[in-house]
BAGU-601225 format. One record per residue (C-alpha): residue in one letter; x, y, z. Coordinates in steps of 0.25 Angstrom, whole numbers, padded with zeros to 4 digits, always signed. Example, Ala and Ser with C-alpha at 12.3 -4.5 7.8 and 13.67 -1.06 7.14 Angstrom:
<rs>
A+0049-0018+0031;S+0055-0004+0029;
</rs>
This chain:
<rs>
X+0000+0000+0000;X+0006+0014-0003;X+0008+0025+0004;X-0005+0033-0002;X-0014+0022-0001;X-0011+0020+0015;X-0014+0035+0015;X-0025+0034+0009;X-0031+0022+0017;X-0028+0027+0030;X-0029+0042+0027;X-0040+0043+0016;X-0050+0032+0021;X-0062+0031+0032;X-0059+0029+0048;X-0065+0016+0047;X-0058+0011+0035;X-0043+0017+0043;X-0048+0011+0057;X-0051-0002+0050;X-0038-0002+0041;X-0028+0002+0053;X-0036-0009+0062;X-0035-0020+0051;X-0020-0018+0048;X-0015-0018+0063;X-0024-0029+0068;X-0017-0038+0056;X-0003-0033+0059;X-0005-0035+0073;X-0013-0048+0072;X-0002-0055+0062;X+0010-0050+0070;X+0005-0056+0083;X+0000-0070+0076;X+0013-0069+0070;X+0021-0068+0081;X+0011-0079+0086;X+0014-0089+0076;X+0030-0087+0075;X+0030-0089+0091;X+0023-0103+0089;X+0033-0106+0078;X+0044-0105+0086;X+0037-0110+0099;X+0033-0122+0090;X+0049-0124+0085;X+0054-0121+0097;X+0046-0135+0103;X+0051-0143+0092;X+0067-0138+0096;X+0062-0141+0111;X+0058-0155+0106;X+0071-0159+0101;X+0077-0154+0114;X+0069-0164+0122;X+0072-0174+0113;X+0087-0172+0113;X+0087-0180+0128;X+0078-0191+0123;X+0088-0194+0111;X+0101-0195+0118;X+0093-0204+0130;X+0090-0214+0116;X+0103-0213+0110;X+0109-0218+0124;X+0102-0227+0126;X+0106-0235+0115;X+0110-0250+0122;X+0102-0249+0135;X+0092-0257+0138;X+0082-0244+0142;X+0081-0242+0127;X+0071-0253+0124;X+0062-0247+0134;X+0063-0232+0128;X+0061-0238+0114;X+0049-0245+0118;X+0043-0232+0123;X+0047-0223+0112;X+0041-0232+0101;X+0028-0232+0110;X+0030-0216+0110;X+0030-0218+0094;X+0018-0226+0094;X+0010-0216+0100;X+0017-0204+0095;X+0021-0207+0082;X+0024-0193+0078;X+0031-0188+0089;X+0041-0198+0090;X+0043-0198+0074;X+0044-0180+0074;X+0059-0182+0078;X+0073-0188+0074;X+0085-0188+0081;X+0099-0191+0077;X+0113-0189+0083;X+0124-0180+0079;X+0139-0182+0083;X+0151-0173+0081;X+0161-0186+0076;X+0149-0197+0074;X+0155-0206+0066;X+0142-0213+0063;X+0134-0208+0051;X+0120-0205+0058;X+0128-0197+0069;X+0134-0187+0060;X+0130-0174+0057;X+0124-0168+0042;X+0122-0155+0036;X+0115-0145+0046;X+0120-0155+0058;X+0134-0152+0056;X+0132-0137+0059;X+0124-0139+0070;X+0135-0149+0076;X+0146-0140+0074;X+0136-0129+0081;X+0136-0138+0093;X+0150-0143+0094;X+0155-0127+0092;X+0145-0123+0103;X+0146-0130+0116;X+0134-0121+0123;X+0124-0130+0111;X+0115-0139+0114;X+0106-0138+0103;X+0102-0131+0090;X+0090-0133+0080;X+0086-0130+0065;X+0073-0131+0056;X+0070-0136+0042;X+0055-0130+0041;X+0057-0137+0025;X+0057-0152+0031;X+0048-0147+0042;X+0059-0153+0053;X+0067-0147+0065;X+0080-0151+0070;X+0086-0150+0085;X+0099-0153+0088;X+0105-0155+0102;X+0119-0155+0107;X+0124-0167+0115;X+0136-0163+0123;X+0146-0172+0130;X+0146-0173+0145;X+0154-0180+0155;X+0144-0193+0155;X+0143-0194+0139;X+0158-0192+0138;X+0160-0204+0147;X+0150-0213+0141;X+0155-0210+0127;X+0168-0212+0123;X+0168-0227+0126;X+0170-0232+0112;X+0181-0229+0102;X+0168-0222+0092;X+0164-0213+0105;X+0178-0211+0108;X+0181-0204+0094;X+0167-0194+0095;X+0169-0192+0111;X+0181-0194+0116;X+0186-0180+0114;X+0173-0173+0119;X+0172-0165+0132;X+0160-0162+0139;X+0152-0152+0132;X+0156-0156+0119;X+0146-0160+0108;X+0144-0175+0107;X+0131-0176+0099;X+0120-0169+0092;X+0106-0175+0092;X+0099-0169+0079;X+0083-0170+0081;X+0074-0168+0070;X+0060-0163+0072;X+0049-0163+0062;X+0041-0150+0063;X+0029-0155+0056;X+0019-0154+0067;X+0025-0140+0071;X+0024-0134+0058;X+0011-0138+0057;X+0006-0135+0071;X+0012-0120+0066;X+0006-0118+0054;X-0008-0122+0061;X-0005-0111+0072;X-0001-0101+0062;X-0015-0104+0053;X-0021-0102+0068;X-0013-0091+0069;X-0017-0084+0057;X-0032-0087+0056;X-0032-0080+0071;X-0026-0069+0066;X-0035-0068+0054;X-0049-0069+0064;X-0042-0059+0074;X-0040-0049+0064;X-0054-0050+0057;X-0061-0050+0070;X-0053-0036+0074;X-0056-0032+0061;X-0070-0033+0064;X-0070-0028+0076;X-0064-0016+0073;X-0071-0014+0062;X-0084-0014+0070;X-0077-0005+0081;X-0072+0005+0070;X-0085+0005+0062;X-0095+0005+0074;X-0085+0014+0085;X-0077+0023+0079;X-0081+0025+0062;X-0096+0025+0066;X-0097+0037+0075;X-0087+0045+0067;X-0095+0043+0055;X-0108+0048+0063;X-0099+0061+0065;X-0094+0062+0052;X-0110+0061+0047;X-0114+0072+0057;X-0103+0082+0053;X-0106+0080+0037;X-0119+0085+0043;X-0115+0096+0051;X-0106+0099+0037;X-0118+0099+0030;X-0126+0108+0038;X-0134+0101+0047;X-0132+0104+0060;X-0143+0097+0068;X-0135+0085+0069;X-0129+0078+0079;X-0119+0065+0081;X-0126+0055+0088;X-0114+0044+0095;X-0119+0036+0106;X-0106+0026+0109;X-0102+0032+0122;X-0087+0034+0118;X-0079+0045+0111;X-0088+0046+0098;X-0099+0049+0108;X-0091+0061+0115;X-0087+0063+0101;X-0100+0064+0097;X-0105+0075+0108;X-0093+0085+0107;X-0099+0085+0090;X-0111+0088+0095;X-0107+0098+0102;X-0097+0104+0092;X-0109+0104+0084;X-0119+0111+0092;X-0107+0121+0096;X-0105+0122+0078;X-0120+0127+0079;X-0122+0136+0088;X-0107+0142+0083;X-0114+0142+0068;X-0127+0150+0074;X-0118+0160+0082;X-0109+0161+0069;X-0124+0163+0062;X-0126+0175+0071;X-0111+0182+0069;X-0113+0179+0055;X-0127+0188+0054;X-0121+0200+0063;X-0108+0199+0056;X-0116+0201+0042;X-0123+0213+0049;X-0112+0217+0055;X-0105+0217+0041;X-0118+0224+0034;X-0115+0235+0045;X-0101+0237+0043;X-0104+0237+0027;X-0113+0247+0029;X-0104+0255+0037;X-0092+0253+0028;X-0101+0257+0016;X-0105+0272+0025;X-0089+0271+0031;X-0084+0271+0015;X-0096+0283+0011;X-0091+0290+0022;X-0077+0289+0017;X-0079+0291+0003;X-0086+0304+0007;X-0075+0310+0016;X-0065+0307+0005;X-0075+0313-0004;X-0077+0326+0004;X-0063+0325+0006;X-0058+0326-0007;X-0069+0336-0011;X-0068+0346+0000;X-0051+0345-0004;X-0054+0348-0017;X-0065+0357-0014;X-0056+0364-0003;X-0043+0364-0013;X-0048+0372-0022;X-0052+0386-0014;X-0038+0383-0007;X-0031+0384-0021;X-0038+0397-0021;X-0033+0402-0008;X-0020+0397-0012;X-0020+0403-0024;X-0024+0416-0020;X-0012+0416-0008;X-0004+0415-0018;X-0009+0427-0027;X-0008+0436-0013;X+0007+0429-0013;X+0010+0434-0027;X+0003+0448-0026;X+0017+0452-0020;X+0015+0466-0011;X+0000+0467-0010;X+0001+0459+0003;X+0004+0464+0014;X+0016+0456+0024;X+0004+0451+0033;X-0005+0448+0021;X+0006+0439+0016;X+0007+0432+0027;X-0007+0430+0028;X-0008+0425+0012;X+0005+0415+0017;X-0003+0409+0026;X-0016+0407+0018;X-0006+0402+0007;X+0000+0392+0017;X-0013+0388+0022;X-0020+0385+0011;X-0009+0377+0005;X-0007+0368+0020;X-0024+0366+0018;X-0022+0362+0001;X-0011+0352+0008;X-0020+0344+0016;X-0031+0344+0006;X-0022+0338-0003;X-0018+0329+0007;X-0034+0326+0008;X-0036+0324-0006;X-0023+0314-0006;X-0027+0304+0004;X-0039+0302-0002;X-0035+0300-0015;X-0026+0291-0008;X-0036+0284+0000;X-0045+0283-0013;X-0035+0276-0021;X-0032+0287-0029;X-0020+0293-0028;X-0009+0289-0040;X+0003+0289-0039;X+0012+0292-0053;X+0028+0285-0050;X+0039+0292-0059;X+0054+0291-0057;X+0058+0301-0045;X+0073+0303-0040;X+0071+0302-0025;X+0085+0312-0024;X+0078+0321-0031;X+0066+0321-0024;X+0073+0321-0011;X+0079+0335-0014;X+0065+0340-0020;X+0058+0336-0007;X+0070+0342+0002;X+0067+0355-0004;X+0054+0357-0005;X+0053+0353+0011;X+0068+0365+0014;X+0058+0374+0018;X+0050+0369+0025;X+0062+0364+0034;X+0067+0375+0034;X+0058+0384+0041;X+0059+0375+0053;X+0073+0372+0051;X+0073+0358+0048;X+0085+0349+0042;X+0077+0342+0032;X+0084+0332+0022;X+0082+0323+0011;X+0091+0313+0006;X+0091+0302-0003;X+0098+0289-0001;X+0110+0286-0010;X+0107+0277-0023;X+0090+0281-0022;X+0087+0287-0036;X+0074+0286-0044;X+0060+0280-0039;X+0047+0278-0045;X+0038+0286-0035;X+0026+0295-0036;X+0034+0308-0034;X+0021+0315-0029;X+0016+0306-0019;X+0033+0305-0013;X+0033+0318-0014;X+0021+0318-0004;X+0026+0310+0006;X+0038+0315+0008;X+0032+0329+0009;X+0023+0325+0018;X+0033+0318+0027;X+0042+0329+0026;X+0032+0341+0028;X+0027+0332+0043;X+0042+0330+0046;X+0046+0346+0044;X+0032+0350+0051;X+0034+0339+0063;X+0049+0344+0065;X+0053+0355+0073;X+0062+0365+0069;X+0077+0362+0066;X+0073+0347+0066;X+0077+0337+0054;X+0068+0330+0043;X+0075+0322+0032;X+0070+0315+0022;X+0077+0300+0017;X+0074+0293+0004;X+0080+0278+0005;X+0078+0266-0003;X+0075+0252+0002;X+0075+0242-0008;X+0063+0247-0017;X+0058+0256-0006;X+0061+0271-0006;X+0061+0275+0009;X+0056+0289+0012;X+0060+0294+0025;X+0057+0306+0032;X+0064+0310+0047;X+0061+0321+0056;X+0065+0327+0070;X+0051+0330+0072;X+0042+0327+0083;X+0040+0313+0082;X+0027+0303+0082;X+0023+0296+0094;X+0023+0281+0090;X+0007+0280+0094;X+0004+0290+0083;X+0016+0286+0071;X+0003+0277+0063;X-0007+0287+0066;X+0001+0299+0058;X-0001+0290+0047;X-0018+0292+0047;X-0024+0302+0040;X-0028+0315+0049;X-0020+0310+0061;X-0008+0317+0065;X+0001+0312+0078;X-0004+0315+0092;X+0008+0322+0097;X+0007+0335+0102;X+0019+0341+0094;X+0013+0337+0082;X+0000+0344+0083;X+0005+0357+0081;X+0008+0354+0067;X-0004+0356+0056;X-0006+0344+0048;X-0019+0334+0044;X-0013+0321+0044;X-0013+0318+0031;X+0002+0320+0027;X+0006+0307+0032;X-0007+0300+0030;X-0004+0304+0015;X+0011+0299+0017;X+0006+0284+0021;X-0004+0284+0009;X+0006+0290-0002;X+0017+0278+0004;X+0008+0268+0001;X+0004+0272-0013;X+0019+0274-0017;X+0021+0261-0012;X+0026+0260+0002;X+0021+0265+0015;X+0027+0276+0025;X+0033+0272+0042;X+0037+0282+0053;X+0046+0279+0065;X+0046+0291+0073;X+0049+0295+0089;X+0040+0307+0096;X+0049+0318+0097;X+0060+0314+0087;X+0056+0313+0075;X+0049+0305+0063;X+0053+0297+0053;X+0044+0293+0041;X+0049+0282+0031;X+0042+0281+0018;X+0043+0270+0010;X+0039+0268-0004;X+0043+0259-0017;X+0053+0263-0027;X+0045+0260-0039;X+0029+0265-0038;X+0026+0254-0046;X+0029+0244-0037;X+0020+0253-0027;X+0004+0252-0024;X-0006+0260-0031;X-0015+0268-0021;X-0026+0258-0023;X-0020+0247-0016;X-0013+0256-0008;X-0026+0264-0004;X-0032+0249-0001;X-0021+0243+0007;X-0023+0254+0017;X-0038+0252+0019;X-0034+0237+0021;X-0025+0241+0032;X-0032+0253+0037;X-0045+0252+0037;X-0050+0260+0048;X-0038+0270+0049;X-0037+0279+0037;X-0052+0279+0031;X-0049+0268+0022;X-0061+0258+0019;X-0054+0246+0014;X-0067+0239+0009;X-0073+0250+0004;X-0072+0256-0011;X-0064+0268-0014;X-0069+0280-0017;X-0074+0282-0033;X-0065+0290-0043;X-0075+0301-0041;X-0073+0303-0027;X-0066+0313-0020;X-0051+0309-0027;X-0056+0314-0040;X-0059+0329-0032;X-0044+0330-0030;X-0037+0326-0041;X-0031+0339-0046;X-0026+0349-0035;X-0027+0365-0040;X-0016+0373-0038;X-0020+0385-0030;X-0017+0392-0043;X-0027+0384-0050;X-0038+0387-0041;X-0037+0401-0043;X-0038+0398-0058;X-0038+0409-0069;X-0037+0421-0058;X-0020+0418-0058;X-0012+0422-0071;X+0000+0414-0070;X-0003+0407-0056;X+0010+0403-0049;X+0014+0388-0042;X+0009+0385-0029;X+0019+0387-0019;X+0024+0378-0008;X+0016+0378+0006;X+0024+0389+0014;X+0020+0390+0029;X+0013+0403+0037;X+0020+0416+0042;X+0022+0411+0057;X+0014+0424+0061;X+0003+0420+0049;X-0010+0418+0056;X-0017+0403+0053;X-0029+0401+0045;X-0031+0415+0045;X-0032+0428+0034;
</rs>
């Protein structure tokens, strides 16, 4: 039998057909190995009495053979040939004959096989007797070893023929060998009527443990365990109202109740499950209906947001533009005047910032914002962005750097978009700085990472508010912070324009010493996400912390992104009333005796 099929008979068939197999096979090895042991035991008992038997008849022998010439012998004669009238086939089952080492007489001399067992016994002075079998002529052979003591070697040795065989023997020595043969006829008979005993007792044991564990498995063990097996296909197939019914008063029965039980407890689970499953579906119809209010809610802030930015943009382009008309007019202001314009200009320009900023996030948060990747020398742009922020450090004396690693030279980025966050970082790091502090500004490459990193001595974030910065309108709770203006949106902006250039932005900082932001972005843009997948990995991770609703449509292209798509110049705004309207100039901060918010 091979390997797959013993598989497959013990691992691939019924319990009872395994019980009856595994019960069959051991009960034949163990039944034949003990009749076997049986039988060889009685073979060798059996042979064992037929070598006992030419022992016993060794004595009787030499009694005959020396009583040649006495006048006893007629007497024991007499009584043996009686014996072998009534016991014909005992006194006929043995032959006898004696063996000498120097016989000079035919019939005492030894041949073939005799000789070695002679030589055996003269060589071996501890020997009294050996044996040998011919199981082909059915006859058995004992030989035992007459040795020479004081009385035989002063009996013999009388004549000149017992003077040559033992005049030179001591005592101990060998004299003679009587050679007995046996038939083994009857033995060999007697054993093959044991062993066909043997073997029809073996065949009616193992047929009646057969039967009886084939009654025991069938009725004991297979017939309760198919009762379970019926009731669970019923519970499978949905009906419940059944029960095991085992009434044998052992395990199956104790089995049988802790089913039951398991099935009453499946029930009642399945009704209280019922219930969950009803107020979850309600629950889920109340959430829907919430999200579906939540996202209208949403759509209409971004909506007014966008619309009031756009809407609020456009008389701000004419303030601005304006301000800068009174600028140009030259000396019809007067000094106080001038200031007074300054400030409206400065003003206005710090509100069209955070409008922009507005209008940014939510093009952002829509999935809108595009990004356009062209070659950019990240030297060059160091220097660009160190000098349009020298002013700004300047007027509060701060050592502001930027330098570019060794061996960084072109990138595929959005200019714009790095522009934004590195002004953005940079414009929070000169503001969050006192006076004669130190900003500087590193661009690194990892691998196919270029790393942004911006360092100040400034005030420092407290560790409990370095992720909320990151939020939209949420500034840090410090109180040195709070006397800075601000939205927060700069950095909000930052996190979001990371991710669309395709990386994402880190800050280590430690309250009163300072800040460090680390943006990193890829090399190549094309390698980068677009801002839909970016725009819908950030609902996945936050859903509930920056207004995102991540199983919720976005807004239509006719929402509020399409509002702010072209931002006027406050020139623009003014329209036809400027001849040659001049470039908008850089945000320059209030007079420090300027009033606020006022003209």
């Amino acid at each position: 039998m091979s390997y797959r099929a013993f598989k497959r008979l013990l691992g691939e068939t019924s319990l009872e057909r395994k019980c009856r197999f595994l019960l069959g096979v051991g009960t034949l090895v163990l039944v034949s190995a003990s009749f076997y042991l049986y039988a060889r035991q009685t073979d060798w008992i059996a042979y064992e009495q037929t070598a006992a038997t030419g022992r016993l008849l060794v004595t009787p022998i030499m009694s005959k053979i020396h009583l040649v010439g006495d006048e006893r012998k007629s007497a024991i004669q007499e009584f043996q040939d009686q014996s072998e009238k009534h016991w014909p086939d005992a006194q006929s089952d043995y032959k006898y004959r004696l063996i000498k080492p120097k016989a000079v007489k035919p019939e005492h001399q030894p041949n073939g096989e005799e000789i070695v067992i002679l030589k055996r016994f003269l060589n071996e002075r501890e020997k009294y007797e050996d044996r040998r079998s011919l199981e082909s002529q059915r006859e058995f052979y004992y030989y035992g070893a007459i040795r020479a003591t004081k009385t035989c070697l002063t009996c013999h040795g009388k004549t000149a023929e017992e003077q040559a065989m033992y005049g030179n023997l001591a005592e101990g020595d060998l004299m003679a060998m009587v050679s007995i043969q046996l038939s083994t006829k009857s033995i060999e008979n007697g054993v093959h009527i044991n062993r066909a005993m043997l073997v029809t007792s073996a065949m009616i044991t193992a047929l009646l443990i057969m039967a009886g564990s084939y009654l025991i498995i069938r009725y004991i063990i297979v017939k309760p365990v198919k009762h379970l097996k019926e009731v669970s296909d019923a519970i499978s197939s949905g009906k419940l109202n059944v029960r095991s019914e085992i009434q044998t008063g052992d395990e199956f029965e104790d089995l049988s109740h802790a089913f039951n039980r398991m099935l009453r407890n499946l029930v009642s689970m399945q009704d209280r499950y019922r219930r969950l499953n009803s107020d979850l579906d309600r629950k889920v119809d109340e959430l829907a209906r919430v999200n579906m209010a939540l996202f209208e809610s949403n759509r209409l802030k971004g909506d007014f947001l966008a619309t009031m930015s756009h809407e609020l943009r456009t008389p701000l382009n004419f303030i601005l533009g304006f301000s800068d008309l009174l600028m140009q007019s030259g000396g019809t202001l007067t000094e106080k005047q001038a200031r007074w314009v300054q400030n409206i200009r400065s003003s206005g320009q710090q509100l069209l910032n955070q409008i922009n900023d507005v209008l940014a996030l939510a093009k952002i948060e829509a999935g809108k914002m595009e990004v356009h990747p062209e070659e950019l020398s990240i030297p060059e742009f160091c220097d660009n962005i160190q000098t349009m922020f020298r002013q700004m450090a300047d007027k509060k004396n701060i050592d502001l750097r930027a330098t570019a690693a060794p061996g960084i030279g072109m990138v595929r980025q959005d200019p714009v978009k790095l522009r934004q966050i590195v002004s953005n970082l940079l414009s929070n790091a000169i503001k969050f700085t006192p006076e004669a502090g130190r900003v500087q500004v590193k661009f690194e490459q990892d691998q196919s990472m270029l790393v942004i990193s911006v360092i100040d001595s400034g005030v420092g974030i407290a560790p409990e508010d370095q992720e909320v910065v990151f939020e939209k309108f949420r500034q840090a709770a410090n109180p040195m912070t709070r006397e800075h203006e601000g939205t927060g949106l700069g950095l909000s902006i930052v996190r979001e324009l990371a991710k669309l250039l395709g990386g994402d932005v880190s800050l280590k900082s430690e309250l009163g010493r300072g800040s460090t932001f680390t943006v990193r972005i890829s090399m190549r843009l094309q390698d980068a996400p677009d801002a839909a997948s970016v725009f819908d990995a950030q609902a996945n991770e936050h859903p509930n912390r920056s207004g995102f609703l991540p199983v919720l449509p976005r807004p239509t292209d006719s929402g509020r992104v399409e509002a702010a798509n072209r931002e006027p110049t406050p020139l623009e705004a003014i329209g036809e009333a400027l001849p040659e309207p001049p470039p908008p100039t850089a945000p320059a901060s209030p007079p420090p005796d300027a009033p606020r918010g006022t003209l």
